[in-house]
C-alpha positions as CSV (number, residue, x, y, z in Angstrom):
1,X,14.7,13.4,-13.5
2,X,16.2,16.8,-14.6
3,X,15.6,20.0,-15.3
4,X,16.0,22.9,-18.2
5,X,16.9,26.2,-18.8
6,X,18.1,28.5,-20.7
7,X,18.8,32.4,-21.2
8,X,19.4,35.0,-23.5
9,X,20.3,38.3,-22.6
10,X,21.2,41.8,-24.3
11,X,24.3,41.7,-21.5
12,X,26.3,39.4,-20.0
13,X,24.0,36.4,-18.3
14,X,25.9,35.8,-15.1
15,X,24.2,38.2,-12.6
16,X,21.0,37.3,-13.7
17,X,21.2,33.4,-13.9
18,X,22.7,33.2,-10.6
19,X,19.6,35.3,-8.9
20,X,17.3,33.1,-11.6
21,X,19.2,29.4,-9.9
22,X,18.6,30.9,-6.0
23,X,15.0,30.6,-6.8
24,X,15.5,26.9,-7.1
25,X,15.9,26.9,-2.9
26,X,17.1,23.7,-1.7
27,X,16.7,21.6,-5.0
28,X,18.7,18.6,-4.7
29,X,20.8,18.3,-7.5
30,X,23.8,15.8,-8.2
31,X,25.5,17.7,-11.5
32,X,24.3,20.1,-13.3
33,X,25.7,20.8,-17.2
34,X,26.2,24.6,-19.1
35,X,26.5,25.4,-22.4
36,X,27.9,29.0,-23.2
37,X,28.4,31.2,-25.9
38,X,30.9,34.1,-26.4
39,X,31.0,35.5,-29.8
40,X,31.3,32.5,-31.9
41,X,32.3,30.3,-29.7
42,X,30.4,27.8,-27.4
43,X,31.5,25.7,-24.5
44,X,30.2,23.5,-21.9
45,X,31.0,23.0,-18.5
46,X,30.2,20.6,-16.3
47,X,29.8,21.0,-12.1
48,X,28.1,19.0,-9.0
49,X,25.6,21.8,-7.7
50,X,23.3,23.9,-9.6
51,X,25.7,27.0,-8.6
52,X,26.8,29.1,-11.9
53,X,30.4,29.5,-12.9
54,X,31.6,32.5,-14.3
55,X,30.0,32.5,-17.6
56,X,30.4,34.8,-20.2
57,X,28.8,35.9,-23.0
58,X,25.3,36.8,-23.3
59,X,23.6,33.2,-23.9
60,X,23.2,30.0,-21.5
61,X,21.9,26.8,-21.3
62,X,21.4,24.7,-18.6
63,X,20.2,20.9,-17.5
64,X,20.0,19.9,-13.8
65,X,20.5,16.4,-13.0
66,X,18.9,14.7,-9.8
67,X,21.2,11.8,-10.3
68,X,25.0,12.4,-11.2
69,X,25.3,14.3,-14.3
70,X,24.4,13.0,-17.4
71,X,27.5,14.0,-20.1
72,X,25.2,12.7,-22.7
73,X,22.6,14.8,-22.4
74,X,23.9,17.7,-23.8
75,X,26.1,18.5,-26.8
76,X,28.2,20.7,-28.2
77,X,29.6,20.5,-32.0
78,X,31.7,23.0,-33.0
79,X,29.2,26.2,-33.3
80,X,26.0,24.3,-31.9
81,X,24.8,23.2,-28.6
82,X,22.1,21.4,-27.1
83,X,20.5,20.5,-23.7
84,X,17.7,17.8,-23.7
85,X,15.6,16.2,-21.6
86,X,13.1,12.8,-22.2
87,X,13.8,9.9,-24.7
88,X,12.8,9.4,-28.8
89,X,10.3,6.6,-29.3
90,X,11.5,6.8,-32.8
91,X,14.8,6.1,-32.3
92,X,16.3,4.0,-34.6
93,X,14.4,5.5,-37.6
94,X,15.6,8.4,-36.9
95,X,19.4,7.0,-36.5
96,X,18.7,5.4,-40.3
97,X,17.5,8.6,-41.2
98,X,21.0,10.5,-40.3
99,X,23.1,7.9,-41.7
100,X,21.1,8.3,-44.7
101,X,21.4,12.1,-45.5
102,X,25.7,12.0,-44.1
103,X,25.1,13.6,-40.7
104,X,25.5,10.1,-38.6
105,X,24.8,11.1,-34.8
106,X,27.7,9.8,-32.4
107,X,25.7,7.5,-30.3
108,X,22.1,6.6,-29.8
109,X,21.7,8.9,-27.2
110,X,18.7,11.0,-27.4
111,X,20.6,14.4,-27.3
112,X,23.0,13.1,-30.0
113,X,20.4,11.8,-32.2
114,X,18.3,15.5,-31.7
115,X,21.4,17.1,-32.6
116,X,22.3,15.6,-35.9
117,X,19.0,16.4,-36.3
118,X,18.5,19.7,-35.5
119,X,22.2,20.5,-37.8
120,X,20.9,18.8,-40.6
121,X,18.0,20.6,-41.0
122,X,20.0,23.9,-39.9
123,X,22.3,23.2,-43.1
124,X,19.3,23.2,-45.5
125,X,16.7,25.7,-44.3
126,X,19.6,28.1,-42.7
127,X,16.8,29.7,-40.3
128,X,17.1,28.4,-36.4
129,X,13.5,28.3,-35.9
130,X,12.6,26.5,-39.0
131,X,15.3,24.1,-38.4
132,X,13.8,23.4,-34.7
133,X,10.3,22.9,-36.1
134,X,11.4,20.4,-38.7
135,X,13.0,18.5,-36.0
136,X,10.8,18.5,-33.4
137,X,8.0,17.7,-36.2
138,X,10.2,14.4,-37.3
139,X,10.9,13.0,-33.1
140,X,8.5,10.9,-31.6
141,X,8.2,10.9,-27.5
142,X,8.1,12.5,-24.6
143,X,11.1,15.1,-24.6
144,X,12.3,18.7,-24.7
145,X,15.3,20.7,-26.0
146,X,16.3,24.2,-25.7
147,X,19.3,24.9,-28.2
148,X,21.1,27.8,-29.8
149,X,23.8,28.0,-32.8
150,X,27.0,31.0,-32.7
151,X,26.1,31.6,-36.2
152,X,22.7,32.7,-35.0
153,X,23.6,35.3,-32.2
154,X,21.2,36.1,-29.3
155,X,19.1,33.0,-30.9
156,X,17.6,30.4,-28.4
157,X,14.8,27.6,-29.8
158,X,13.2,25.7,-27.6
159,X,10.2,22.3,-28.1
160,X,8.0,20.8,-26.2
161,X,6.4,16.9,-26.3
162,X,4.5,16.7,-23.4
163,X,6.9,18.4,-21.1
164,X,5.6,21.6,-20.0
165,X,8.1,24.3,-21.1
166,X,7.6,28.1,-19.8
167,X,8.7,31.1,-21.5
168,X,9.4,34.5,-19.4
169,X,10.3,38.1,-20.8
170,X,11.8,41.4,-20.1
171,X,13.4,44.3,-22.3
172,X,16.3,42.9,-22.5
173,X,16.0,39.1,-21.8
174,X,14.1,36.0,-22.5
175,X,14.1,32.8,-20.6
176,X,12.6,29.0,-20.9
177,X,12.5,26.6,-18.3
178,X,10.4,23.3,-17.6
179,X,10.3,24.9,-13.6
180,X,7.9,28.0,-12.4
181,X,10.8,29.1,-9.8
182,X,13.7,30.7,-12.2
183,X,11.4,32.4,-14.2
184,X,10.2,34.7,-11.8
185,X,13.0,36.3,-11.6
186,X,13.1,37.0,-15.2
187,X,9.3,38.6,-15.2
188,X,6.1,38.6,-13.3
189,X,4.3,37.3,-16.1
190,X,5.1,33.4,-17.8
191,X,3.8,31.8,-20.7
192,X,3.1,28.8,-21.1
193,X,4.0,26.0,-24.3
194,X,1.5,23.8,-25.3
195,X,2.1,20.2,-26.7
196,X,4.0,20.4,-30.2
197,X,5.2,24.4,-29.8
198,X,8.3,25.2,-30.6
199,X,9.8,28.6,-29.7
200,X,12.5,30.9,-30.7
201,X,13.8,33.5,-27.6
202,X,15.5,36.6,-28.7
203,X,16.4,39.6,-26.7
204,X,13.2,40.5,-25.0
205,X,11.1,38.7,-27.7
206,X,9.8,35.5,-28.3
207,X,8.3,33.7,-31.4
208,X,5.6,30.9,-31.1
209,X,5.2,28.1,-33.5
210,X,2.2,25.7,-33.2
211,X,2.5,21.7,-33.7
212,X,0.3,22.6,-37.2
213,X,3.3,24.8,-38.3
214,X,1.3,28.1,-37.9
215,X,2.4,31.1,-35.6
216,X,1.0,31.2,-32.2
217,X,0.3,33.7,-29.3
218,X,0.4,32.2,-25.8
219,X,-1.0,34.8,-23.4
220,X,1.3,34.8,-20.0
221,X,-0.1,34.5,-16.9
222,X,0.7,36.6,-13.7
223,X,2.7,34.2,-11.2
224,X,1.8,34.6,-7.3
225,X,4.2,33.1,-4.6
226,X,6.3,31.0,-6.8
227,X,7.3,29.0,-3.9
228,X,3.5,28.1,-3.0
229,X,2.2,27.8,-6.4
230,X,3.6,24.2,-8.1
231,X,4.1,25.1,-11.1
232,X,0.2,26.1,-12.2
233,X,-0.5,23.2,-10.7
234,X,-3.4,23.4,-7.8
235,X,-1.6,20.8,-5.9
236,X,1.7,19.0,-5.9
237,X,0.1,15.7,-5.9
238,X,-1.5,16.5,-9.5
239,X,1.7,18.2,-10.4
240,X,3.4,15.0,-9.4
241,X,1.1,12.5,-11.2
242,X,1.6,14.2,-14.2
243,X,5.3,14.7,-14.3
244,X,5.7,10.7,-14.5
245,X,6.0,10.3,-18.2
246,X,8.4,12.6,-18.6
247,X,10.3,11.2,-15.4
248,X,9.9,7.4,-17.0
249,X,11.0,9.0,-20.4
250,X,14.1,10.6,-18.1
251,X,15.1,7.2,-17.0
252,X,15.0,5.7,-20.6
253,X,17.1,8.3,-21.9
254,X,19.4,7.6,-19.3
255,X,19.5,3.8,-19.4
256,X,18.3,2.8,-23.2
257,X,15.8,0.8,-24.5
258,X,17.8,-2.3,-24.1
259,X,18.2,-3.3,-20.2
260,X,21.9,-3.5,-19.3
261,X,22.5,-3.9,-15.6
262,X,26.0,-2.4,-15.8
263,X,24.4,0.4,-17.4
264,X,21.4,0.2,-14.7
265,X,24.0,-0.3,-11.8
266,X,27.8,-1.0,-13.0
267,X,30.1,-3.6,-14.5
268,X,31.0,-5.1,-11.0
269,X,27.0,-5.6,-10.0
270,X,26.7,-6.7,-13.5
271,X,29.1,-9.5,-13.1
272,X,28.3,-10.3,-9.1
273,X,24.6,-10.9,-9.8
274,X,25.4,-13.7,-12.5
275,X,25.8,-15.8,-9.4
276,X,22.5,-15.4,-7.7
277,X,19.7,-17.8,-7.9
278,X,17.2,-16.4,-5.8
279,X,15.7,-12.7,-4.9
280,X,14.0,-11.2,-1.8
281,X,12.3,-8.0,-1.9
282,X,11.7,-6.0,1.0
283,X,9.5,-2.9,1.0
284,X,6.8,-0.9,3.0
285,X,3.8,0.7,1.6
286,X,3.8,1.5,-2.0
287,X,7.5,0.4,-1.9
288,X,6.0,-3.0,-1.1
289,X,3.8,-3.3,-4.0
290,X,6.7,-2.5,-5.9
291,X,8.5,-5.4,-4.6
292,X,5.2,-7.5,-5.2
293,X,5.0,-6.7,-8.5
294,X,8.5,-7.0,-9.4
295,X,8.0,-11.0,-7.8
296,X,6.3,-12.0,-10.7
297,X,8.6,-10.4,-13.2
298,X,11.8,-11.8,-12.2
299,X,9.9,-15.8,-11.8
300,X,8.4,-15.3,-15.6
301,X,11.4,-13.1,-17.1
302,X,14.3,-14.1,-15.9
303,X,13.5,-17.6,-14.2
304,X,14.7,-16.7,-10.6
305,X,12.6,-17.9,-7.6
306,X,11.9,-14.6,-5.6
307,X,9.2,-13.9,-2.5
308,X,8.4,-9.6,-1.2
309,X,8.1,-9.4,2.3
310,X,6.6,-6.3,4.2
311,X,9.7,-4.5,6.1
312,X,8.0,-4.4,9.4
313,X,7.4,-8.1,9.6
314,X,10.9,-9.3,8.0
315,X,12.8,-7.4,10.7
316,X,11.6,-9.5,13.5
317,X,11.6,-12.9,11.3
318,X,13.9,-15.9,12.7
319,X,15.2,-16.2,9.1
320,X,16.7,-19.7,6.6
321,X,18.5,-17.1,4.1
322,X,18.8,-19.7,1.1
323,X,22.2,-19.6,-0.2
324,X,23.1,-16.9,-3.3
325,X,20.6,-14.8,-2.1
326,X,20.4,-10.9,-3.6
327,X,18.3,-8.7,-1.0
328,X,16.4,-5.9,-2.6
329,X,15.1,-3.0,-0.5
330,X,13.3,-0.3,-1.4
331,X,12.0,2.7,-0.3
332,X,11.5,6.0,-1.7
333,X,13.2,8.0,0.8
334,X,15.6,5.7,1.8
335,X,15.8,6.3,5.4
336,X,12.4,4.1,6.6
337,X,13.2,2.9,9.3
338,X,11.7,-0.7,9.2
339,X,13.1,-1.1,5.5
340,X,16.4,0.0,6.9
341,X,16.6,-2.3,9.9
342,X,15.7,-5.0,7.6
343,X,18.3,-5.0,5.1
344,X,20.9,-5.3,8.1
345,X,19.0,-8.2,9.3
346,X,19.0,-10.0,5.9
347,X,22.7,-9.3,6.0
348,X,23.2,-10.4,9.0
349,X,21.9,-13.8,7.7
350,X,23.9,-14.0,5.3
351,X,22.7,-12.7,2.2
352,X,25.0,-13.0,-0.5
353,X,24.7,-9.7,-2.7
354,X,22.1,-6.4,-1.1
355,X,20.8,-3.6,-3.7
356,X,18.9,-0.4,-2.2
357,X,16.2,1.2,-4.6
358,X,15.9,4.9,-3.6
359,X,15.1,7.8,-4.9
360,X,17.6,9.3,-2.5
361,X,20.9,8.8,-4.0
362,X,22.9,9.9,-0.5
363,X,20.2,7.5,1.9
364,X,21.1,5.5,4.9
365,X,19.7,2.8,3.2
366,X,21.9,3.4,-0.4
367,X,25.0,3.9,2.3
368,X,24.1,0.3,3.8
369,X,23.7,-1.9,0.8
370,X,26.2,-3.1,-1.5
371,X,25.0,-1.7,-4.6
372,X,22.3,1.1,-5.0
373,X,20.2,2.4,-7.4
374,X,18.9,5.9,-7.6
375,X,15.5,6.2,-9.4
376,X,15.9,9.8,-9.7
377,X,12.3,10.6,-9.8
378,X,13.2,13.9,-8.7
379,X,11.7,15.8,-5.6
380,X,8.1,14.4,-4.2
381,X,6.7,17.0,-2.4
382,X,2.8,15.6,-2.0
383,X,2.6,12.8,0.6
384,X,1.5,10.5,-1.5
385,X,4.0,8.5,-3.6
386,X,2.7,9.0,-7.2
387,X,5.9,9.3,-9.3
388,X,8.7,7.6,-7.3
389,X,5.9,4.5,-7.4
390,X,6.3,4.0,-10.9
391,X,10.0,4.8,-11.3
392,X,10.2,2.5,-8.5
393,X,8.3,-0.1,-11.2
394,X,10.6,1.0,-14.0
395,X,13.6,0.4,-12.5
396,X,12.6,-2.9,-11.2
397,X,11.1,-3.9,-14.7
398,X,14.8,-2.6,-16.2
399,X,16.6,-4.9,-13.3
400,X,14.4,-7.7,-14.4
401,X,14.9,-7.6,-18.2
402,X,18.4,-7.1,-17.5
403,X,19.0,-10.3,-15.6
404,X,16.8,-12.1,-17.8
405,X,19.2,-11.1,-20.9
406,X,22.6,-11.9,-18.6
407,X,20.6,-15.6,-18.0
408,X,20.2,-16.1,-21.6
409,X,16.4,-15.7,-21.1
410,X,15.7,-13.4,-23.9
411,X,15.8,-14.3,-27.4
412,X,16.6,-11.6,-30.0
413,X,13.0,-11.3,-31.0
414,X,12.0,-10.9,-27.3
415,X,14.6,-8.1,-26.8
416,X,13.3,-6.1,-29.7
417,X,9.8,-6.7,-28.3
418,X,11.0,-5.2,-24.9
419,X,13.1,-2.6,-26.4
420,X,9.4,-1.3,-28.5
421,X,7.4,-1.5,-25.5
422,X,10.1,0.6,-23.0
423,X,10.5,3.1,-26.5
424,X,6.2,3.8,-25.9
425,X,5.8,3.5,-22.7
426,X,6.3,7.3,-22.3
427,X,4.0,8.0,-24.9
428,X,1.2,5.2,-23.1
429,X,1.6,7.2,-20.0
430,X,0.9,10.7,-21.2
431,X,-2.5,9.1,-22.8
432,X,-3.5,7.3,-19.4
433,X,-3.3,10.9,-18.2
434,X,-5.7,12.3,-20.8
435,X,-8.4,10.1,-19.3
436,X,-8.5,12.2,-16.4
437,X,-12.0,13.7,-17.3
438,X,-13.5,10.4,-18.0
439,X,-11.6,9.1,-14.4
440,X,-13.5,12.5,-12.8
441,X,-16.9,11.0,-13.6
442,X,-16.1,7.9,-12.0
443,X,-14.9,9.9,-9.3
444,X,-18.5,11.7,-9.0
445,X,-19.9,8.6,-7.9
446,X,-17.3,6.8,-6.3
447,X,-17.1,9.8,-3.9
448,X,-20.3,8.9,-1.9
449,X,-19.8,5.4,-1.5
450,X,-18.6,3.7,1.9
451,X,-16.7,1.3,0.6
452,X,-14.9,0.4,-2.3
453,X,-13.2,-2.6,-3.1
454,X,-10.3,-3.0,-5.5
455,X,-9.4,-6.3,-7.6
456,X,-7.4,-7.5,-10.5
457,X,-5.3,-10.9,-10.6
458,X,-1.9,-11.9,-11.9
459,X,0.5,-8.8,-11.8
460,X,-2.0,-6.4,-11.8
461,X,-3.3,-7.6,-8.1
462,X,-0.4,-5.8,-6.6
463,X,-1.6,-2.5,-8.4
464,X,-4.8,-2.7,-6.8
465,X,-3.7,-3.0,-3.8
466,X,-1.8,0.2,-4.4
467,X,-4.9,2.0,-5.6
468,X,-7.0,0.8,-2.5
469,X,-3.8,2.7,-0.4
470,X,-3.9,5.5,-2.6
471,X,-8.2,5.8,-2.1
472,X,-7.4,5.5,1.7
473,X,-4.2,7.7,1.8
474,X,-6.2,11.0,-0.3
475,X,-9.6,10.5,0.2
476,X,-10.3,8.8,3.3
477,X,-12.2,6.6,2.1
478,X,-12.2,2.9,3.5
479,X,-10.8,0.7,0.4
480,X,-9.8,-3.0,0.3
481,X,-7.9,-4.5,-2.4
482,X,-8.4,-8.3,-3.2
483,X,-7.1,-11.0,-5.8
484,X,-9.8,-11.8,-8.0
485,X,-10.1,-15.4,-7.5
486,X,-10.1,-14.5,-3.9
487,X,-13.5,-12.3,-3.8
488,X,-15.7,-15.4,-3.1
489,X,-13.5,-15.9,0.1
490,X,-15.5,-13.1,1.8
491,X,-15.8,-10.0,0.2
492,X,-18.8,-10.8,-1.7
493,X,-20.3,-10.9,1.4
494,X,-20.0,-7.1,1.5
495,X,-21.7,-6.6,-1.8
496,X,-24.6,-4.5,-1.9
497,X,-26.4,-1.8,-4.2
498,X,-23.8,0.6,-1.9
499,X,-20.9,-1.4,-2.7
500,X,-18.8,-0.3,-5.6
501,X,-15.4,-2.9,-7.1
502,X,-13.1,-1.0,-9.6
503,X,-11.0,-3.6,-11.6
504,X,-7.8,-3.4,-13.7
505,X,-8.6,-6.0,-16.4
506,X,-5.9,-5.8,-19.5
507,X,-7.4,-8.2,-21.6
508,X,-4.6,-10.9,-21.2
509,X,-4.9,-15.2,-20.4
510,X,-6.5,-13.7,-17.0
511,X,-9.1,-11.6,-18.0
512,X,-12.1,-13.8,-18.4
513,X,-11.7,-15.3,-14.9
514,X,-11.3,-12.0,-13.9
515,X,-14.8,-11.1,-15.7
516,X,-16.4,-14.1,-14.1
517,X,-15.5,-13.1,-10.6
518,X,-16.6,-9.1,-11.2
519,X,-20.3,-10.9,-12.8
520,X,-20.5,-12.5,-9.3
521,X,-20.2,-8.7,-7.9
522,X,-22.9,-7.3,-10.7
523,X,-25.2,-10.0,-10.0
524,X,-25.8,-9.2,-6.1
525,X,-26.1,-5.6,-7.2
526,X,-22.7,-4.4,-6.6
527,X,-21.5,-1.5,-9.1
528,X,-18.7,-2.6,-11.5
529,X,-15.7,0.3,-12.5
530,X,-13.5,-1.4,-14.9
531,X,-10.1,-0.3,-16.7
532,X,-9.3,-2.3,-19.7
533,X,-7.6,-2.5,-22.9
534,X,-10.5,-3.6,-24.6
535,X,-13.8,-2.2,-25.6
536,X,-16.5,-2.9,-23.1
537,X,-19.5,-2.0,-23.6
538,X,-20.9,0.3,-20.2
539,X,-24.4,-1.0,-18.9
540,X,-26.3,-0.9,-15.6
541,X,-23.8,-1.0,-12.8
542,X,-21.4,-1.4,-14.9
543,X,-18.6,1.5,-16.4
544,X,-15.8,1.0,-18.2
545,X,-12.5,2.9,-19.3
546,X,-10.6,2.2,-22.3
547,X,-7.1,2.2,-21.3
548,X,-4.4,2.2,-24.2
549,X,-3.2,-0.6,-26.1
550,X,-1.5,-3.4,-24.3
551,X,2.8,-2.9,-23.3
552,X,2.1,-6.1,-21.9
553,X,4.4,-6.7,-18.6
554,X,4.9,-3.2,-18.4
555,X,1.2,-2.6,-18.4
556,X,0.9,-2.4,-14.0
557,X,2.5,1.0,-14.9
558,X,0.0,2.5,-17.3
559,X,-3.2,1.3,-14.4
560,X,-1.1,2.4,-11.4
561,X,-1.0,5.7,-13.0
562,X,-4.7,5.8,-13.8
563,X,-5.6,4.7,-10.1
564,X,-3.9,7.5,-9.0
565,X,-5.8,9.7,-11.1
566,X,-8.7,8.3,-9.9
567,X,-8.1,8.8,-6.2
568,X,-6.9,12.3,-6.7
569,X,-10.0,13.3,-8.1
570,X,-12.2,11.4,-5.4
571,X,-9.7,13.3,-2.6
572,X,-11.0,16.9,-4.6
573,X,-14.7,15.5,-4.9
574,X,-14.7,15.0,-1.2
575,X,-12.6,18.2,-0.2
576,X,-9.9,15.9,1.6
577,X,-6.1,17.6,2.3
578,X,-4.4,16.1,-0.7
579,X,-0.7,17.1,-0.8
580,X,-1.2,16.3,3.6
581,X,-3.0,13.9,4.7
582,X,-3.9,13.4,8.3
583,X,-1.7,11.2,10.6
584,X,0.4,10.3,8.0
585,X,4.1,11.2,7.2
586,X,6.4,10.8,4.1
587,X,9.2,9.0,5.4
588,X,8.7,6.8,8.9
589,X,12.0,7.1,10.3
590,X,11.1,5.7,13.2
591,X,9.0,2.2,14.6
């Protein structure tokens, strides 16, 4: 994950972005990347912590990097600069489109590719603002840019694809950021960018220009307590659920389209793990239907044999550790205890190769293991993991698809397929989230019921059980998940009119045996919820969501995301504490 900002001011920015960045608190950050401008001349500067150096001049820019800091995602050509966040879906078009009209980017990178862009357009309509709109009207995805040009003095522009910029004004400065916090000290009042706008930021002024090309007036809002308000946001869970496709599209810009695991990790893990032959995943909680899901990846995609074991039962295991053996343990905080304790067990039996997935780059557990992954999520502040689950599933989907193409499992038609799929699955998130008002009437109901049980089969069994967790984590309300074919085993003994089942049914080679064992459920007067890619048509005890068009294996991601939805608004239905619930704690660091 990262962050954006930038400032213009009628004086010299220093004083002000430094009292702007102490709003930030305690942020985490790993690197942080400035572009300046003095005169005509711009510069960028790179450092570890979110602390501004002297900069002069009277415009900056700024991106904030959880991970380490990410060179590529800003640019600076001669008199033009550039700080991005997110990735293009529309990537190589665009690429074919620069080499076309002479301004070839210098890589793929997003940033690059915007930039060319951006100074293509720039050299034909010679307006800053126009240039910006043109550009953000040709990209496809879930980004955002903020950029300025020395031939344009006191000029920032700014656009927004389903990353919710903010703009804040005073006399003699303007500021945008993707964060609530900096702004305040800019103004009292922030407005904020819808999906499409594009925005110029002058010296105490800013122009608005709607996705339809037409000017636009967003009305700012007064800001209370920016450190108790998330970000508009009436809780950080909601916040949280909604950041993840821009955090997913944050990792794709990072890593590329096509999975490379010295890219994911590094050249030596790249060339250690082409001499494993079998995987085990440890995990608790959602970090355990992570490593459930990620089983049946790595047995269909790359051919590896691989078994997820719950931490708190794999510590205490008298363990065979087959030979070759890579040990993957996750956890989003990295210091669980049980997950910890059981990756030195695992290497105290001898397994070959250990990776830690973390969204805590500096964890015990990342310390421990031989190689580490940061997902980079960014900070979680509700309880509940929401986004560091599916960068969790991201990451694991990217390791899988990267050993599968060092094993010579993926043909060059099955790469491009993988590379299209990653390229939307951005763009598939942000329209699971725009079923939210249809997942709100399901939540109406689903609210008075005393039970609910949770089902789906294949890959997408692991993602109800992480929506039944979710159900009992918000809303306190008792939920079971169960393999499909499993329901006849004794939970249709539960099944009454009281009883409701949601299902995550992509219409896949599973899908009518899925249907058969939900009919069972229907037909002893048990009420059907059901998430598909299909159309189905809604009946008596039985509703159904259209969910977007299949991205096949990647697909647990787009229903995980909609079953946290779903619990959210049964936890606000039923008045639960959302962002705290009871008993529980975000990271176990103890038994």
């Amino acid at each position: 994950m990262s962050n954006l900002f930038g400032l213009t001011c009628r004086t010299t920015v220093a004083p002000l972005l430094a009292t702007a960045l102490e709003r930030l608190g305690d942020a985490t950050y790993r690197g942080a990347s400035w572009i300046s401008q003095e005169d005509k001349h711009l510069a960028r500067t790179a450092t570890r912590t979110p602390k501004p150096p002297a900069l002069p001049g009277h415009i900056a820019l700024l991106r904030l990097d959880w991970e380490s800091p990410q060179q590529q995602a800003s640019v600076v050509t001669g008199e033009f600069g550039l700080v991005w966040r997110g990735a293009i879906a529309n990537a190589a078009e665009t690429a074919e489109l620069l080499n076309a009209v002479g301004y070839a980017a210098h890589s793929l990178y997003p940033a690059d590719l915007a930039a060319a862009l951006l100074q293509w357009h720039l050299s034909t309509t010679h307006n800053l603002l126009l240039a910006a709109c043109a550009t953000s009207a040709q990209l496809q995805g879930v980004f955002a840019f903020i950029a300025t040009s020395a031939r344009h003095p006191g000029q920032i522009v700014c656009a927004s694809h389903h990353v919710p910029l903010m703009l804040a004004t005073s006399d003699d400065c303007s500021a945008v950021s993707d964060q609530l916090a900096p702004l305040v000290a800019i103004a009292p009042q922030v407005a904020k960018l819808e999906h499409g706008d594009v925005a110029r930021l002058l010296y105490g002024h800013v122009e608005v220009i709607a996705r339809d090309g037409t000017p636009a007036l967003r009305t700012p809002e007064r800001v209370g307590d920016h450190r108790a308000a998330p970000d508009f946001f009436r809780y950080y869970m909601e916040k949280e659920i909604r950041e993840q496709a821009i955090v997913l599209a944050d990792t794709l810009g990072r890593t590329g389209h096509a999975p490379d695991l010295s890219v994911l990790l590094d050249e030596d893990a790249a060339r250690v793990l082409a001499g494993i032959d079998h995987i085990l995943l440890i995990g608790s909680g959602s970090s355990y239907q992570a490593a459930l899901t990620a089983r049946y990846w790595l047995e269909a995609l790359a051919g590896l044999p691989a078994q997820a074991e719950h931490a708190s039962e794999f510590r205490f295991r008298e363990l065979a550790m087959p030979a070759n053996t890579l040990v993957i343990a996750i956890s989003q905080s990295g210091e669980t205890a049980d997950t910890v304790a059981s990756l030195g067990h695992a290497q105290r039996a001898g397994a070959a190769i250990t990776l830690a997935i973390t969204n805590n780059a500096d964890s015990t557990l990342a310390q421990l293991a031989d190689f580490a992954n940061c997902t980079a999520a960014g900070p979680e502040v509700g309880l509940t993991s929401t986004k560091t689950f599916t960068a969790q599933l991201l990451t694991l989907y990217l390791l899988t698809q990267g050993l599968a193409r060092q094993r010579g499992y993926l043909t060059p038609a099955e790469l491009a397929e993988v590379e299209t799929m990653l390229a939307q699955l951005p763009l598939s998130v942000q329209d699971v989230l725009q079923r939210e008002g249809q997942l709100a009437q399901w939540a109406h109901k689903l609210a008075k019921r005393p039970l609910l049980l949770y089902t789906a089969r294949h890959q997408q069994y692991p993602i109800a059980l992480e929506g039944a967790q979710k159900m009992l984590e918000v809303a306190y309300l008792h939920a079971e998940g169960h393999p499909g074919g499993e329901l006849k085993h004794g939970p249709l003994a539960l099944v009454d009119r009281d009883l409701a089942v949601v299902a995550c049914m992509p219409w896949n080679r599973h899908a009518e045996k899925l249907l058969a064992n939900l009919q069972e459920v229907r037909s002893r007067q048990g009420e059907l919820f059901v998430l598909s890619d299909t159309a189905l048509a809604a009946g008596e005890r039985f509703n159904a969501i259209r969910m977007p068009p299949t991205l096949r294996d990647l697909d647990p991601i787009l229903y995980s995301v909609a079953l946290q939805l779903l619990a959210y608004r049964v936890a606000l239905a039923r008045g639960t504490e959302i962002d705290n619930p009871r008993h529980l704690a975000k990271a176990f660091a103890e038994e």
